[in-house]
N, C-alpha and C positions, 0 to 999 in steps of 0.2 A: 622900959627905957634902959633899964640895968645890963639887960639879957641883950638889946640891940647893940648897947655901947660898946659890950663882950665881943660880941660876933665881930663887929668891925674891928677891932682890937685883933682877933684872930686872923681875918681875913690881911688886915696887912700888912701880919708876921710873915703869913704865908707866901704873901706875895713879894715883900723883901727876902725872904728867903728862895724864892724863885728865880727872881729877875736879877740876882746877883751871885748866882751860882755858876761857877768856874767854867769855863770853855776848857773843852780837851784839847792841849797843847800840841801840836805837833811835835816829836822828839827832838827835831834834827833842823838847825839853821845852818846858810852858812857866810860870810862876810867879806869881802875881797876890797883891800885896802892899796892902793899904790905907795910905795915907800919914795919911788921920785918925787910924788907933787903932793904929797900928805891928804890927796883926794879919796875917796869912796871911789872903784873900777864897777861901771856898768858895761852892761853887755857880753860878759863869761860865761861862753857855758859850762854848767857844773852836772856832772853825771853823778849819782849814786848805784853803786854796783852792792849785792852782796855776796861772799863767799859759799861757796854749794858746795861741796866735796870739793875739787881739786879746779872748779873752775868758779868765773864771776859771770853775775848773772844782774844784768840790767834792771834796776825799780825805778829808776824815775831820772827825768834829765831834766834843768831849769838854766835860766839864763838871770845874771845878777844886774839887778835893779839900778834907780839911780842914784840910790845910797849902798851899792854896791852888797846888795843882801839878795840872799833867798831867803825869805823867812819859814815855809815849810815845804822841808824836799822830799821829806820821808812819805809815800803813798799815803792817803788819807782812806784807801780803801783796802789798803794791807793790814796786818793785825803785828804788833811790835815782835819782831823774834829776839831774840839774843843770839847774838854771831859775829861775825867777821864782817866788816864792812867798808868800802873806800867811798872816798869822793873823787871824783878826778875830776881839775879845772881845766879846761882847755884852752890854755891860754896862748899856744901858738897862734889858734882862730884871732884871739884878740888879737896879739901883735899883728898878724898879717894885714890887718883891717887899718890897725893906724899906721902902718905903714912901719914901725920898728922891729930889729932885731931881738929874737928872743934866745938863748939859749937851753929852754926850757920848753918843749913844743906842751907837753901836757904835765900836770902838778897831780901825783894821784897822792891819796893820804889816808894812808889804813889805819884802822880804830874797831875796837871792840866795845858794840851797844848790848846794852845789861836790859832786859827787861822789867824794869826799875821806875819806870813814871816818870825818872829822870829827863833833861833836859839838855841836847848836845850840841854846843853850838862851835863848829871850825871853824874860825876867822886865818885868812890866809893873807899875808904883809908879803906884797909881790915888787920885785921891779924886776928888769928885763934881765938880768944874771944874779939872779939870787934870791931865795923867797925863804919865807920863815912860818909856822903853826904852830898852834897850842889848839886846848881845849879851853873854850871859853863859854861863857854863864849867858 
C-alpha cells in the first residue's frame, strides 16, 4: 500500500510538472493603438522584414486584430537570429479603407533582436499626422 501510495505521489509530480510547462513564446508582438478615439486599430497590416547585408528581406506579414494585436509575428518556423529588424505598419491601406487622410502612408520601425529568450513587443500610438513607439513588455 506504501509502495502504491509512492508511485502515485510520483506519478503526479510528474504530471504537474508536465502539464504546466511553459509554451515557447513567440519573440515579437505588436499593438496598434488609435490616439483619436483611445480604441485598439484592427485591421493593419504589419510586415516584418529583416536586414541581410544591405538589403530587407520579408518574414512574415499579419494584419492586427480586434484588440489591435498581432500577438505572434515572428515565424514560428524560423529559428531566432539576432539582427536588424523592422516592422512596418501600413497604415496608409488603413486610412484609405476608412476613408481618412493620412500623412504617413507606411510606419516602418527598426530595432535590434538579441537572441536572448527575450520578449519584444512594439505598441504603436497612431492618429492620422503623428504616431509614437516604444518598446513594450
Amino acid at each position: 500500500m506504501k509502495i502504491a501510495s509512492s508511485v502515485l505521489a510520483l506519478l503526479a509530480i510528474a504530471t504537474a510538472t508536465t502539464a504546466y510547462a511553459a509554451p515557447v513564446k513567440n519573440p515579437l508582438s505588436v499593438h496598434v493603438l488609435n490616439l483619436q478615439t483611445g480604441v485598439p486599430t484592427a485591421g493593419i497590416t504589419v510586415e516584418l522584414d529583416q536586414q541581410q547585408n544591405d538589403k530587407w528581406t520579408k518574414l512574415a506579414t499579419g494584419v492586427t486584430d480586434n484588440n489591435g494585436r498581432i500577438s505572434a509575428l515572428y515565424p514560428a518556423d524560423k529559428p531566432v537570429v539576432s539582427g536588424s529588424y523592422r516592422v512596418v505598419f501600413k497604415t496608409g491601406d488603413y486610412y484609405a479603407r476608412t476613408g481618412e487622410k493620412t500623412f504617413f502612408p507606411q510606419i516602418p520601425v527598426e530595432f535590434t533582436l538579441e537572441k536572448s529568450g527575450d520578449h519584444y513587443h512594439i505598441p504603436l500610438l497612431l492618429s492620422p499626422f503623428g504616431y509614437s513607439t516604444y518598446r513594450g513588455n
